[in-house]
Biopython code that builds the backbone (N, CA, C, O; Angstrom):
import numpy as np
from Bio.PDB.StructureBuilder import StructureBuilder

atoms = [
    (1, "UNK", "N", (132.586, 93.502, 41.165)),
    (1, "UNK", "CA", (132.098, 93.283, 42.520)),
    (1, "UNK", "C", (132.630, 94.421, 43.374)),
    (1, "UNK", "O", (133.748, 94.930, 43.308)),
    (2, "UNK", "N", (131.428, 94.789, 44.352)),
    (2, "UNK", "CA", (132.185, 95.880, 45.078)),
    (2, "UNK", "C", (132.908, 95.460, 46.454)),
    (2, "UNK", "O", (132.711, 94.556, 47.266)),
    (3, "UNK", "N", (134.061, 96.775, 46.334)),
    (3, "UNK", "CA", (134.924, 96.107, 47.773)),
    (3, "UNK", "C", (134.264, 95.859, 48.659)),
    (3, "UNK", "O", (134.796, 94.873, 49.169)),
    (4, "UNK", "N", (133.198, 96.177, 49.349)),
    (4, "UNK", "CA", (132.221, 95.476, 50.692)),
    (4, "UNK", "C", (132.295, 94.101, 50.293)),
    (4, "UNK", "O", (132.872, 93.219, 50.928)),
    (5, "UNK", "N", (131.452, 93.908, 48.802)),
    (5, "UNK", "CA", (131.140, 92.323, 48.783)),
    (5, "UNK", "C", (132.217, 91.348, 48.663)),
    (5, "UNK", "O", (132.270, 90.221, 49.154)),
    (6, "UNK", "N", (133.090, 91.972, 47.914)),
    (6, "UNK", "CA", (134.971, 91.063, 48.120)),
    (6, "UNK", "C", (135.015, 90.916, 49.271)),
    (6, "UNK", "O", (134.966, 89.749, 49.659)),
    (7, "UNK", "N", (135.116, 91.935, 50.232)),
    (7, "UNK", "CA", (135.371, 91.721, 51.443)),
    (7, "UNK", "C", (134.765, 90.988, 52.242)),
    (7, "UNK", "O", (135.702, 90.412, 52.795)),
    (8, "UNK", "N", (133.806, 90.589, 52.712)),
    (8, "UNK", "CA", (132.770, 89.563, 53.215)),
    (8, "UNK", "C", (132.976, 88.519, 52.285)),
    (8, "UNK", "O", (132.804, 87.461, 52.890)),
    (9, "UNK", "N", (133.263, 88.314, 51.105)),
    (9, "UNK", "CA", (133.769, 87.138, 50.178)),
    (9, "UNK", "C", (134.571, 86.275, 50.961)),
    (9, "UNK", "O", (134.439, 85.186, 51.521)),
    (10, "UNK", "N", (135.368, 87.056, 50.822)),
    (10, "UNK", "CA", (136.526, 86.709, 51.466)),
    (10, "UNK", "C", (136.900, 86.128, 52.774)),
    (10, "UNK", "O", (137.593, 85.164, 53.100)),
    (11, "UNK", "N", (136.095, 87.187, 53.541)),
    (11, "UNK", "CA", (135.758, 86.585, 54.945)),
    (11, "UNK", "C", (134.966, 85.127, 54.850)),
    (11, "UNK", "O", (135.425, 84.064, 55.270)),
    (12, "UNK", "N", (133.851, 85.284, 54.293)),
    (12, "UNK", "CA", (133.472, 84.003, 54.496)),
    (12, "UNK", "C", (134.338, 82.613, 53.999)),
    (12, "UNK", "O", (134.292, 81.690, 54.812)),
    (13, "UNK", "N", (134.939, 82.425, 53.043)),
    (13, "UNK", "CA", (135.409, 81.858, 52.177)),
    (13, "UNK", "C", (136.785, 81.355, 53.778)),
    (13, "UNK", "O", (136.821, 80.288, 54.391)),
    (14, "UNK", "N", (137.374, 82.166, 53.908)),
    (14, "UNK", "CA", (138.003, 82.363, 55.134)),
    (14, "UNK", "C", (137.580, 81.134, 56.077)),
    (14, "UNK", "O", (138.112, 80.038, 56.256)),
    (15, "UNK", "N", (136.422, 81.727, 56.614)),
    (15, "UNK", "CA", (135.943, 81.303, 57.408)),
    (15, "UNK", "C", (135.424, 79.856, 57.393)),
    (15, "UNK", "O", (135.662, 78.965, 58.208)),
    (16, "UNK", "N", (134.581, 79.814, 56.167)),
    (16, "UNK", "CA", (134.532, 78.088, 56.094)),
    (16, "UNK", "C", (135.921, 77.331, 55.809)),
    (16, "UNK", "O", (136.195, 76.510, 56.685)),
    (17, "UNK", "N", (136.491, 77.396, 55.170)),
    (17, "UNK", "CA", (138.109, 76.903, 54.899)),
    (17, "UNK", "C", (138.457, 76.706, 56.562)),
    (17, "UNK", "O", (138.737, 75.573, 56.951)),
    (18, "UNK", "N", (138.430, 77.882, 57.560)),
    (18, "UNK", "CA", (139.061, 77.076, 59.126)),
    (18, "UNK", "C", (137.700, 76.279, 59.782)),
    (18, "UNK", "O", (137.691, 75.652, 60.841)),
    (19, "UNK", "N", (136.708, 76.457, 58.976)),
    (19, "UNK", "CA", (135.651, 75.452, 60.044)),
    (19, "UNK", "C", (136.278, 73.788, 59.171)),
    (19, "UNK", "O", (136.754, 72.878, 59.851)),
    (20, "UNK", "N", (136.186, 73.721, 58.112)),
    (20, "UNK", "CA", (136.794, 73.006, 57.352)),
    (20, "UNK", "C", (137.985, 71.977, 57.799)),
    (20, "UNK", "O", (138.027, 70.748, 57.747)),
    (21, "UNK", "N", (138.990, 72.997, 58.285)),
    (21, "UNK", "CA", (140.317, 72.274, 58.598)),
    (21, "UNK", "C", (139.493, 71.501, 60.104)),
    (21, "UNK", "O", (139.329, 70.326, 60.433)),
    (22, "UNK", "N", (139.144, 72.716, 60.698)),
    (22, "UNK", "CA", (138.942, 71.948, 61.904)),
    (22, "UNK", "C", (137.899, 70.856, 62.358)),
    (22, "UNK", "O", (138.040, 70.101, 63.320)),
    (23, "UNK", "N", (136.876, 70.906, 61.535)),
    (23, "UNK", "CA", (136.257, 69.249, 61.155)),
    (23, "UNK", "C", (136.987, 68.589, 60.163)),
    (23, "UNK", "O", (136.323, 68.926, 59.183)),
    (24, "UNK", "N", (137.731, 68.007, 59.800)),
    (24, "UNK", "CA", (138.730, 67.325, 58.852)),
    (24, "UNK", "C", (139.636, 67.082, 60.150)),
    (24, "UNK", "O", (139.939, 65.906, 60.350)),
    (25, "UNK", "N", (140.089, 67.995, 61.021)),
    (25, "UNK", "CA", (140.910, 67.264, 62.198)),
    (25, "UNK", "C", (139.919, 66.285, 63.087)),
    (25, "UNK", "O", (140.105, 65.091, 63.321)),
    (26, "UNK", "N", (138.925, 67.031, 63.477)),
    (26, "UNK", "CA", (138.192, 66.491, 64.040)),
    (26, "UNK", "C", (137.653, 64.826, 63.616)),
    (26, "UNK", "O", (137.107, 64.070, 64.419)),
    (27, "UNK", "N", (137.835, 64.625, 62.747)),
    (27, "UNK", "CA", (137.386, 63.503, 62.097)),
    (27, "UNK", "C", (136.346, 63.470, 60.972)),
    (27, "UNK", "O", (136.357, 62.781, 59.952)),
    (28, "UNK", "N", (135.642, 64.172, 61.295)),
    (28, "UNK", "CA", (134.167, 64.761, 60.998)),
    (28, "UNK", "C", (134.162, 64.871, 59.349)),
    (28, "UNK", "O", (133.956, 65.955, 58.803)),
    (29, "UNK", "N", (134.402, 63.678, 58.613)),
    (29, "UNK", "CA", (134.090, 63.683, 57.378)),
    (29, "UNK", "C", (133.153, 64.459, 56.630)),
    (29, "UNK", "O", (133.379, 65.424, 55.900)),
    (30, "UNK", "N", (132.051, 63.898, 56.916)),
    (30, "UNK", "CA", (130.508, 64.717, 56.355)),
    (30, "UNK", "C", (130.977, 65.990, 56.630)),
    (30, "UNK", "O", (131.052, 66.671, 55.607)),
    (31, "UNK", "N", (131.277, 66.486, 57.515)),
    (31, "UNK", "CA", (130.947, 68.151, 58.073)),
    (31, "UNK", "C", (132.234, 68.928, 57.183)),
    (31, "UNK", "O", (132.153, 70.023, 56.626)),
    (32, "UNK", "N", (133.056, 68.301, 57.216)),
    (32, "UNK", "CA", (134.422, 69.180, 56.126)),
    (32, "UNK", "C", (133.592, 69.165, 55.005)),
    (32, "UNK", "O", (133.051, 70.188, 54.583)),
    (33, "UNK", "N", (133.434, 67.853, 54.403)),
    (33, "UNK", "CA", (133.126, 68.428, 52.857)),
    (33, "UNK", "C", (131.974, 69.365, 52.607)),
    (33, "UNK", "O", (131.874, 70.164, 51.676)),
    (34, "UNK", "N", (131.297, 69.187, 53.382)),
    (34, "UNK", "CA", (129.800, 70.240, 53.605)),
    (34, "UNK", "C", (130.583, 71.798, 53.643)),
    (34, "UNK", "O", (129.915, 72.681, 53.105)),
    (35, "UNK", "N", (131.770, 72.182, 54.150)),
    (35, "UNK", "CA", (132.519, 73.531, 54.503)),
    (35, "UNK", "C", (133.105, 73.700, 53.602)),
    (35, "UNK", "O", (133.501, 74.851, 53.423)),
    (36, "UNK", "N", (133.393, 72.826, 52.760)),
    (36, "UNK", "CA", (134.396, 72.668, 51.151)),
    (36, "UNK", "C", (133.351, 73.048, 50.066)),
    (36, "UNK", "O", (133.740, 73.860, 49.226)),
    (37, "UNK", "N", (131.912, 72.516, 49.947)),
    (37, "UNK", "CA", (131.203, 72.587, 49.414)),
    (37, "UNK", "C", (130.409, 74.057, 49.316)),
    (37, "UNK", "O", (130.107, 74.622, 48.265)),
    (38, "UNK", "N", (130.190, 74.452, 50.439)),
    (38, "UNK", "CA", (129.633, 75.578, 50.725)),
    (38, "UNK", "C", (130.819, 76.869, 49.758)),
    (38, "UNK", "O", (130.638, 77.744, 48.912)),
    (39, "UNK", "N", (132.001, 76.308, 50.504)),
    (39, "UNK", "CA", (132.928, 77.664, 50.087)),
    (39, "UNK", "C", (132.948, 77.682, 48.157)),
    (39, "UNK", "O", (133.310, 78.496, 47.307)),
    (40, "UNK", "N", (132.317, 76.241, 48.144)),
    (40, "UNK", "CA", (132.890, 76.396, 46.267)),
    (40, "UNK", "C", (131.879, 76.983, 45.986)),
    (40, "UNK", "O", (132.092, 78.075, 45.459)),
    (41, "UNK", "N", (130.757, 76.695, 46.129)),
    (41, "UNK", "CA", (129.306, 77.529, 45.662)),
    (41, "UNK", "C", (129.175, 79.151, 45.782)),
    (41, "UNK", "O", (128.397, 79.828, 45.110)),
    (42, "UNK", "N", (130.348, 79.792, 47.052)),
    (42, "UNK", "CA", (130.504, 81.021, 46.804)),
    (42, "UNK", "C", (131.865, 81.270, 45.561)),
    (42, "UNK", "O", (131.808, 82.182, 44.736)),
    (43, "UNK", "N", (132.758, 80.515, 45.620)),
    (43, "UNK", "CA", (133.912, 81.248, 45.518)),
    (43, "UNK", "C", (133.529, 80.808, 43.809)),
    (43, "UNK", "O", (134.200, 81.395, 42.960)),
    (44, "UNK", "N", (132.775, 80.085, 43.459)),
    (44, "UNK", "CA", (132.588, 79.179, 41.686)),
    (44, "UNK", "C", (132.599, 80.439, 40.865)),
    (44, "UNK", "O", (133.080, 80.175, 39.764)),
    (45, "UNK", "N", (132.256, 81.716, 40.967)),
    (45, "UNK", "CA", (132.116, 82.793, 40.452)),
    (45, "UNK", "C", (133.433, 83.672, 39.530)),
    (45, "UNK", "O", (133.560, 84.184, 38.418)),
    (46, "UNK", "N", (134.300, 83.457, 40.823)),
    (46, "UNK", "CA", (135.806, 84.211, 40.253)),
    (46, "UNK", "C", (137.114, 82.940, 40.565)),
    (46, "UNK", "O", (137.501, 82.184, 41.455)),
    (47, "UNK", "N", (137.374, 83.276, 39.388)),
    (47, "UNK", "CA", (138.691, 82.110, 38.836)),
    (47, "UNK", "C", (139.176, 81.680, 39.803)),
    (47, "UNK", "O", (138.923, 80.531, 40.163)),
    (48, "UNK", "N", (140.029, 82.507, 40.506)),
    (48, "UNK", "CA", (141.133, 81.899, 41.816)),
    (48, "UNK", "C", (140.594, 81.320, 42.990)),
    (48, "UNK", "O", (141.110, 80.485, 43.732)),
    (49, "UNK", "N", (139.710, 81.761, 43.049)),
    (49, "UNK", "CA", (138.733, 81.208, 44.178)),
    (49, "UNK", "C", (137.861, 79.862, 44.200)),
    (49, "UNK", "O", (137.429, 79.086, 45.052)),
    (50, "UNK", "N", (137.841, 79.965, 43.164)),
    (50, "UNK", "CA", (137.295, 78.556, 42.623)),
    (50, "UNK", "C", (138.077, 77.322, 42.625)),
    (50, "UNK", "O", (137.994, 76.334, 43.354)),
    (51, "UNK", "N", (139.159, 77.702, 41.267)),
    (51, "UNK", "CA", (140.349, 76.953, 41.928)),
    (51, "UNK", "C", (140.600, 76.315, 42.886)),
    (51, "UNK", "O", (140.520, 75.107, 43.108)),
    (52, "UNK", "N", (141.016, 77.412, 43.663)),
    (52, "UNK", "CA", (141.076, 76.784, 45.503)),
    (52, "UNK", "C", (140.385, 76.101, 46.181)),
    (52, "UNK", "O", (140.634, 75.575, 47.265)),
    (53, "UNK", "N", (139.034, 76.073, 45.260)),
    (53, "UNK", "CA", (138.169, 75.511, 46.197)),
    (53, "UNK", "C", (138.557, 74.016, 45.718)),
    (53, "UNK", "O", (138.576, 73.128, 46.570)),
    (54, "UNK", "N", (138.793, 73.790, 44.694)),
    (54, "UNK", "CA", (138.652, 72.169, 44.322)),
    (54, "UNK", "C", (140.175, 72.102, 44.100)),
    (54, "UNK", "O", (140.461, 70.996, 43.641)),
    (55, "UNK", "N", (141.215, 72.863, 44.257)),
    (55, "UNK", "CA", (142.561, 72.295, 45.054)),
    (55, "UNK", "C", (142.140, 71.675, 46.584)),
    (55, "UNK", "O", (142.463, 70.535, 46.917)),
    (56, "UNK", "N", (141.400, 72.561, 47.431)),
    (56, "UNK", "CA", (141.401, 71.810, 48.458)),
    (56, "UNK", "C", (140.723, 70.525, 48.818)),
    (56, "UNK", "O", (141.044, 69.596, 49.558)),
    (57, "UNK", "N", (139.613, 70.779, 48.009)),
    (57, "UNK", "CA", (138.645, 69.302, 47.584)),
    (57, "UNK", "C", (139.703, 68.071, 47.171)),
    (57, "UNK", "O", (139.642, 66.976, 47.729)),
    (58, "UNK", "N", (140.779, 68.414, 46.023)),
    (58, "UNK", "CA", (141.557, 67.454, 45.607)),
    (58, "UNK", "C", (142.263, 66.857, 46.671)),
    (58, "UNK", "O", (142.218, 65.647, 46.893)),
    (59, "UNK", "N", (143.259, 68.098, 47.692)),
    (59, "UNK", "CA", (144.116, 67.465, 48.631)),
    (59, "UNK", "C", (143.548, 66.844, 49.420)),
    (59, "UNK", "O", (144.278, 65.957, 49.863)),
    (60, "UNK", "N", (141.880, 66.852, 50.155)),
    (60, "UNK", "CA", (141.463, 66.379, 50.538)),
    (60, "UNK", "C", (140.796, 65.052, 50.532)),
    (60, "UNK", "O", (140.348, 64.293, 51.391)),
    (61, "UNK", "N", (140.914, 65.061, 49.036)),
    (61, "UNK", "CA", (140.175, 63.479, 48.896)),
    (61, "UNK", "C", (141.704, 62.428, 48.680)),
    (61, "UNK", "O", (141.773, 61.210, 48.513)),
    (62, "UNK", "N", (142.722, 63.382, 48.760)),
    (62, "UNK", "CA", (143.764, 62.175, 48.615)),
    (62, "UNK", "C", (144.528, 61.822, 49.821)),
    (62, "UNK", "O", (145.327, 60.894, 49.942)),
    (63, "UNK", "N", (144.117, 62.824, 50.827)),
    (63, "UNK", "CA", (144.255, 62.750, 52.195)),
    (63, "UNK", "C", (143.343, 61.058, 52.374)),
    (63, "UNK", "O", (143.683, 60.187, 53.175)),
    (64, "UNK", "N", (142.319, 60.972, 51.528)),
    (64, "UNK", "CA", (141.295, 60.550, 52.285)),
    (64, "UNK", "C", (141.440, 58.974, 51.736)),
    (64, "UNK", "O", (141.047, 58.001, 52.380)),
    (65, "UNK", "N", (142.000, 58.919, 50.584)),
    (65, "UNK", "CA", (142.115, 57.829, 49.419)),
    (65, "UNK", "C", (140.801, 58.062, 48.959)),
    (65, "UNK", "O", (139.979, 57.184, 49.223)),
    (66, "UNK", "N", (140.523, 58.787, 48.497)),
    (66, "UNK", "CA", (139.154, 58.551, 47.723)),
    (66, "UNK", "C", (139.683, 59.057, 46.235)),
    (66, "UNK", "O", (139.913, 60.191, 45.816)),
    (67, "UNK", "N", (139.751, 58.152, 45.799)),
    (67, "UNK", "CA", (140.296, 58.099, 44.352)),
    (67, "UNK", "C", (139.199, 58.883, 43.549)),
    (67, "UNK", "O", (139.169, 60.071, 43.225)),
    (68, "UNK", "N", (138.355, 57.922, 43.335)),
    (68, "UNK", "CA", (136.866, 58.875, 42.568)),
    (68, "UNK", "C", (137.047, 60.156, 43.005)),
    (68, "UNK", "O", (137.941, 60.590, 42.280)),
    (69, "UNK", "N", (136.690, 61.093, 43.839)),
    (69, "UNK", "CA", (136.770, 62.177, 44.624)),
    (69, "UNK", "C", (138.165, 63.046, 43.825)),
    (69, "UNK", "O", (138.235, 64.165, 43.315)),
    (70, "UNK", "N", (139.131, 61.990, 43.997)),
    (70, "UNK", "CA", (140.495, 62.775, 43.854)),
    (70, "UNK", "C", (140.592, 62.937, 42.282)),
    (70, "UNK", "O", (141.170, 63.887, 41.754)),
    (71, "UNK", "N", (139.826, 61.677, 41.428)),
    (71, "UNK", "CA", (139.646, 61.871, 39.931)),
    (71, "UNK", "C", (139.054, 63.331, 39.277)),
    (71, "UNK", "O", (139.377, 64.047, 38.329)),
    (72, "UNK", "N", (137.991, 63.360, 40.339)),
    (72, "UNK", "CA", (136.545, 64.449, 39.830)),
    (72, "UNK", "C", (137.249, 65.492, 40.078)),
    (72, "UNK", "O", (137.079, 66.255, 39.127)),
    (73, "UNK", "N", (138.097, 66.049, 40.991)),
    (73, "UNK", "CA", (138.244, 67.106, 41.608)),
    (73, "UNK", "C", (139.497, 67.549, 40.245)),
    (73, "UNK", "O", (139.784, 68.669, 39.823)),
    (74, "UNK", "N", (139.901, 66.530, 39.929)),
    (74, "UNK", "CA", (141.726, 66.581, 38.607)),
    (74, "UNK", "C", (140.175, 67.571, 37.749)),
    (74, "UNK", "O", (139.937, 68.774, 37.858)),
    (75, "UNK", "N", (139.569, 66.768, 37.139)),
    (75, "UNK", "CA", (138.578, 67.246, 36.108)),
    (75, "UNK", "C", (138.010, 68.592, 36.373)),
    (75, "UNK", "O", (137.730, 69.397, 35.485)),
    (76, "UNK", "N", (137.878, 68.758, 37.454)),
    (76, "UNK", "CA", (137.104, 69.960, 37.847)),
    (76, "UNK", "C", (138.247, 71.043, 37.794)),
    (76, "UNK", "O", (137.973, 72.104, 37.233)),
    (77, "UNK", "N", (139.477, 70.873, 38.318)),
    (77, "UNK", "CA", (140.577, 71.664, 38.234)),
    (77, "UNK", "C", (140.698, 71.946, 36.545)),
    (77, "UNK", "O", (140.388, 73.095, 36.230)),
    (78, "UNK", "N", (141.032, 71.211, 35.630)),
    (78, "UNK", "CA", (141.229, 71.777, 34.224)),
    (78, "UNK", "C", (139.574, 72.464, 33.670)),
    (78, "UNK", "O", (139.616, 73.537, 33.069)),
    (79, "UNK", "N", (138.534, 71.965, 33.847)),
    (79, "UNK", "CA", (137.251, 72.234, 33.709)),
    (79, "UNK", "C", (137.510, 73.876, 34.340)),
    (79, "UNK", "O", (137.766, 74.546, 33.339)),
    (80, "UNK", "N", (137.546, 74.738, 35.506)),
    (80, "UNK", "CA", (137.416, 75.306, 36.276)),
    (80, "UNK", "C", (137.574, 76.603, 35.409)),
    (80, "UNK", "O", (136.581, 77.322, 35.295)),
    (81, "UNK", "N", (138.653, 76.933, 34.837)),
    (81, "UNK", "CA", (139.170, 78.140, 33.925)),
    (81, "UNK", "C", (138.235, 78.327, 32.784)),
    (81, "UNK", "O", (137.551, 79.324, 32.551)),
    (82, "UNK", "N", (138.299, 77.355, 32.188)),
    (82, "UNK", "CA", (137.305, 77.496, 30.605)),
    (82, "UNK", "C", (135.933, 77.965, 31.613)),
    (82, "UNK", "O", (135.738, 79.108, 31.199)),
    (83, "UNK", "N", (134.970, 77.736, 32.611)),
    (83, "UNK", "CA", (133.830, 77.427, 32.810)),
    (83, "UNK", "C", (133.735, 79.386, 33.476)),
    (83, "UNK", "O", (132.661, 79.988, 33.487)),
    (84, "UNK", "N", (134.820, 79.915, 33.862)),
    (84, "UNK", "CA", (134.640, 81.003, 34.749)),
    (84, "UNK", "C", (135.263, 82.073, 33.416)),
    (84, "UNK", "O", (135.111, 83.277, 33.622)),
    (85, "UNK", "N", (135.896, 81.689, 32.179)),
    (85, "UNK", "CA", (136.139, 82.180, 31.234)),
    (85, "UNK", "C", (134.998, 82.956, 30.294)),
    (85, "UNK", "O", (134.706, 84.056, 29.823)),
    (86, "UNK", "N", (134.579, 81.586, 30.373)),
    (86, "UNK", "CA", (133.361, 82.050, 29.357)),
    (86, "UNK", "C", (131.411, 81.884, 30.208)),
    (86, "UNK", "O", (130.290, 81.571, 29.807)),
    (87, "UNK", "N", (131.889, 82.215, 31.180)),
    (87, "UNK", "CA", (130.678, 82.436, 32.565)),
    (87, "UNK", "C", (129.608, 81.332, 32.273)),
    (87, "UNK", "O", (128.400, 81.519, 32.416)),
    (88, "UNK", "N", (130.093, 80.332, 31.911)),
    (88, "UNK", "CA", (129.047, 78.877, 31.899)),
    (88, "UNK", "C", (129.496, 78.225, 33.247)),
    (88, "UNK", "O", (130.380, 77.371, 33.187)),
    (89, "UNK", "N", (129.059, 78.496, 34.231)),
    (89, "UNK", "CA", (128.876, 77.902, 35.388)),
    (89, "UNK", "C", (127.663, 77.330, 36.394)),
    (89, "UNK", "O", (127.176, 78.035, 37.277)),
    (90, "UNK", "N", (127.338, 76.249, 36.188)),
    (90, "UNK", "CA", (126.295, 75.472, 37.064)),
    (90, "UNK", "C", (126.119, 76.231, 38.031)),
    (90, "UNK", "O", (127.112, 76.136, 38.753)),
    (91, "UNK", "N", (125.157, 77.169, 38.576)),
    (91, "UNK", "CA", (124.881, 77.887, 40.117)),
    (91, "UNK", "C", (124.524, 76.733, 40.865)),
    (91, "UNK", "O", (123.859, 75.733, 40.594)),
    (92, "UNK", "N", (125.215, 77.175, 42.007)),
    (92, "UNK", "CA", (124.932, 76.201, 43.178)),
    (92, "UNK", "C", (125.188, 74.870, 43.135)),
    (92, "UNK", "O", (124.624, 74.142, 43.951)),
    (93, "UNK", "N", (126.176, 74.270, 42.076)),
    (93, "UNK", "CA", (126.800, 73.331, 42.102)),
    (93, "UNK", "C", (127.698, 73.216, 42.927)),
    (93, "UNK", "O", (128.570, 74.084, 42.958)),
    (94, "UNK", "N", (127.758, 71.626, 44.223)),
    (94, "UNK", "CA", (128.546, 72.077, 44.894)),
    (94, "UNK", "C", (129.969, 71.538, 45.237)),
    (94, "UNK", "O", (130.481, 71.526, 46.356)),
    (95, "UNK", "N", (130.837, 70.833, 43.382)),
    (95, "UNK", "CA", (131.762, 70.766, 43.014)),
    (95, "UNK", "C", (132.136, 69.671, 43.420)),
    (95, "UNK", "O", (133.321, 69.361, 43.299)),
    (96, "UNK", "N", (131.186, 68.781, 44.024)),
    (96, "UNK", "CA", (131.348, 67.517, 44.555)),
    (96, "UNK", "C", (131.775, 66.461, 43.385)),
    (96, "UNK", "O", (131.298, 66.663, 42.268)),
    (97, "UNK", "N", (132.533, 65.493, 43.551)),
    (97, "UNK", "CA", (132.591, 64.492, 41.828)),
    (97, "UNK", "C", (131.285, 63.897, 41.834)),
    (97, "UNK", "O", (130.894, 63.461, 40.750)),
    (98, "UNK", "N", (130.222, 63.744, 43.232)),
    (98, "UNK", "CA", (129.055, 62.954, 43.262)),
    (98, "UNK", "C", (128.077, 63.459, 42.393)),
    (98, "UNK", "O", (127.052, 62.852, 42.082)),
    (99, "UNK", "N", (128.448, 64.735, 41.948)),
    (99, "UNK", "CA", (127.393, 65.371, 41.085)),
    (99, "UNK", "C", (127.708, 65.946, 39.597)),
    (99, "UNK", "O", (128.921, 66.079, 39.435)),
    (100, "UNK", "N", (127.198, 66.192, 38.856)),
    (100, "UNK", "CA", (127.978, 66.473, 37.080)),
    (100, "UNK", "C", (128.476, 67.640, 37.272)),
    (100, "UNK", "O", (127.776, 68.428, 37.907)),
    (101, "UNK", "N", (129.665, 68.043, 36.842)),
    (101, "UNK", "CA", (130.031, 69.405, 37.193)),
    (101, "UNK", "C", (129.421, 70.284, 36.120)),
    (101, "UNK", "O", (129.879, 71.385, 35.815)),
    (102, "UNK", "N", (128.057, 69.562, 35.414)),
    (102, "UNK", "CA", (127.293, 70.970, 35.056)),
    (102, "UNK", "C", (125.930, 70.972, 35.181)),
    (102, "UNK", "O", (125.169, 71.592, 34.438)),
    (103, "UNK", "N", (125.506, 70.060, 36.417)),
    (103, "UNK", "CA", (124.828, 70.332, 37.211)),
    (103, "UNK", "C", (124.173, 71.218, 37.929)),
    (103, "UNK", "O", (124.519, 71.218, 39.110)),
    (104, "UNK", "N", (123.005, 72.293, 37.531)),
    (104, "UNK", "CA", (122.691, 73.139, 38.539)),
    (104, "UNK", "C", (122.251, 73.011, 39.840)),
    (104, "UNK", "O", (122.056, 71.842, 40.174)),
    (105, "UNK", "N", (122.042, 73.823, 40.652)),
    (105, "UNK", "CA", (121.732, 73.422, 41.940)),
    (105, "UNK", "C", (120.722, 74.379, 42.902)),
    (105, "UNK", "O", (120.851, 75.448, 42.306)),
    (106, "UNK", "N", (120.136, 74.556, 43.611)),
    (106, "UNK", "CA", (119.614, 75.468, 44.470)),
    (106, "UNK", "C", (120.855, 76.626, 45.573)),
    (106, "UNK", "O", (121.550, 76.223, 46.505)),
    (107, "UNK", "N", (120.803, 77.483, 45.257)),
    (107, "UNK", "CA", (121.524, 78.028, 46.596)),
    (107, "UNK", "C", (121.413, 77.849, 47.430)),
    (107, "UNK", "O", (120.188, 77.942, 47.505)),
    (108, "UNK", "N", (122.032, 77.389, 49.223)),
    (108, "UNK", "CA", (121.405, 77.583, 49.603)),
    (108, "UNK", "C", (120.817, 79.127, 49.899)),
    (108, "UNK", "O", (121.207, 80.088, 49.235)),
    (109, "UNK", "N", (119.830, 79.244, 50.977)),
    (109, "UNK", "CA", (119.228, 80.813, 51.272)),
    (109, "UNK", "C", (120.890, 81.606, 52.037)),
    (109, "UNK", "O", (121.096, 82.809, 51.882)),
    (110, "UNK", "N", (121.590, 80.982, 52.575)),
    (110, "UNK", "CA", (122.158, 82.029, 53.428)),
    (110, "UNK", "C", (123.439, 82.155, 52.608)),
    (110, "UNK", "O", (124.166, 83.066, 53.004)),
    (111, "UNK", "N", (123.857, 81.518, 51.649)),
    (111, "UNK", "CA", (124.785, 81.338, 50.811)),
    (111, "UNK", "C", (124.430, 83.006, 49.518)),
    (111, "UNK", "O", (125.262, 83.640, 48.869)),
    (112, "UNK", "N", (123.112, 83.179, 49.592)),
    (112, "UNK", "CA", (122.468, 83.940, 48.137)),
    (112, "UNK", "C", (123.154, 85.295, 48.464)),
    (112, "UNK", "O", (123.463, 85.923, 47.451)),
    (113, "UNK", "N", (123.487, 85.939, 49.739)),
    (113, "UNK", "CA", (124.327, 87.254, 49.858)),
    (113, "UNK", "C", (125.470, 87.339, 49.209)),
    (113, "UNK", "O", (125.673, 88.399, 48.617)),
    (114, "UNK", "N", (126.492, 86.288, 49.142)),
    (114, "UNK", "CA", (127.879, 86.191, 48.597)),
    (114, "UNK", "C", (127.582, 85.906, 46.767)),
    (114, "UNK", "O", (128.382, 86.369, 45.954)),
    (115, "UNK", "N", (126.511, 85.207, 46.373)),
    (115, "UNK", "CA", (126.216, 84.951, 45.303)),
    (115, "UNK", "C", (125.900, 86.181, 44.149)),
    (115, "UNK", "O", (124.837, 86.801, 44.171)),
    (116, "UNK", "N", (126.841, 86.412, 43.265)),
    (116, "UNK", "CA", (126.471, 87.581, 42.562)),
    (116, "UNK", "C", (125.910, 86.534, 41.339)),
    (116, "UNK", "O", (126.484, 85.687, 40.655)),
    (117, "UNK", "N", (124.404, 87.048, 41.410)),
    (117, "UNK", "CA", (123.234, 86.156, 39.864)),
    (117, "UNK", "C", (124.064, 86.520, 38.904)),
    (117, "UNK", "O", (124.841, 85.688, 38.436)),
    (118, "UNK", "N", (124.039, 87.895, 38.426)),
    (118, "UNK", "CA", (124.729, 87.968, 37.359)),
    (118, "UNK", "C", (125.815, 87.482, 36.658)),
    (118, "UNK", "O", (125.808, 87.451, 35.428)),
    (119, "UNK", "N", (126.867, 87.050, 37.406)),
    (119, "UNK", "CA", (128.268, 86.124, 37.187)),
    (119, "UNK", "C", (127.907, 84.858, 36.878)),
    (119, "UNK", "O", (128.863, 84.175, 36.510)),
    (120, "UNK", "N", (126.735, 84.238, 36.901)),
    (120, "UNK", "CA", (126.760, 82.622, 36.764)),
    (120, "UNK", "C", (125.548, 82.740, 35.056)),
    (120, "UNK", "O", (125.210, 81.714, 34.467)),
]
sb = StructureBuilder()
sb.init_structure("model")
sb.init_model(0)
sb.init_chain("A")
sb.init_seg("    ")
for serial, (resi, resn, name, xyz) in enumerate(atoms, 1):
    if name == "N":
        sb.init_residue(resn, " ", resi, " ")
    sb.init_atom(name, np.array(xyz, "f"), 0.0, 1.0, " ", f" {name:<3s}", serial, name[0])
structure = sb.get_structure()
């Protein structure tokens, strides 16, 4: 990946993570995980990023007691390495436990800039 696109990666990834915190303070259930979701569908590509995404999914659903949630997210954490190892990754899955984590999915359209096709 080239440094421009890391960089805007990053930024975005960034960026939903504080819209994130700050609907999760806000109360705003639906709207965090929608900012959690979004960031995994970019970051599902490269290992650490991915990770993070469903570490924060995890802390979040145990913030929340959502056990199921907090189950899927354990699974998705050991799942996560093997899947970015050997580049079998569901595109546009959006790491939710509500959905199979090998589930494909649609991008969305404004999400497809950060999305490198080739990696999935």
């Amino acid at each position: 990946m080239g440094d421009d696109k890391a960089s805007a990666v990053l930024t975005f990834l960034t960026a939903e993570y504080h819209a994130f915190e700050s609907a999760a303070r806000a109360g705003h259930i639906e709207q965090a995980w929608r900012h959690l979701e979004r960031a995994h569908i970019v970051a599902q590509a490269r290992l650490w990023p991915h990770c993070r995404s469903h570490w924060k999914m995890l802390i979040f659903a145990i913030g929340l007691r959502d056990w199921r949630e907090a189950g899927g997210q354990m699974v998705r954490l050991l799942l996560a390495p093997a899947g970015n190892l050997t580049g079998r990754l569901p595109v546009g899955n959006s790491g939710r436990a509500n959905i199979s984590a090998f589930a494909r999915a649609e991008i969305p359209p404004d999400l497809l800039a950060f999305v490198d096709p080739g990696s999935h």
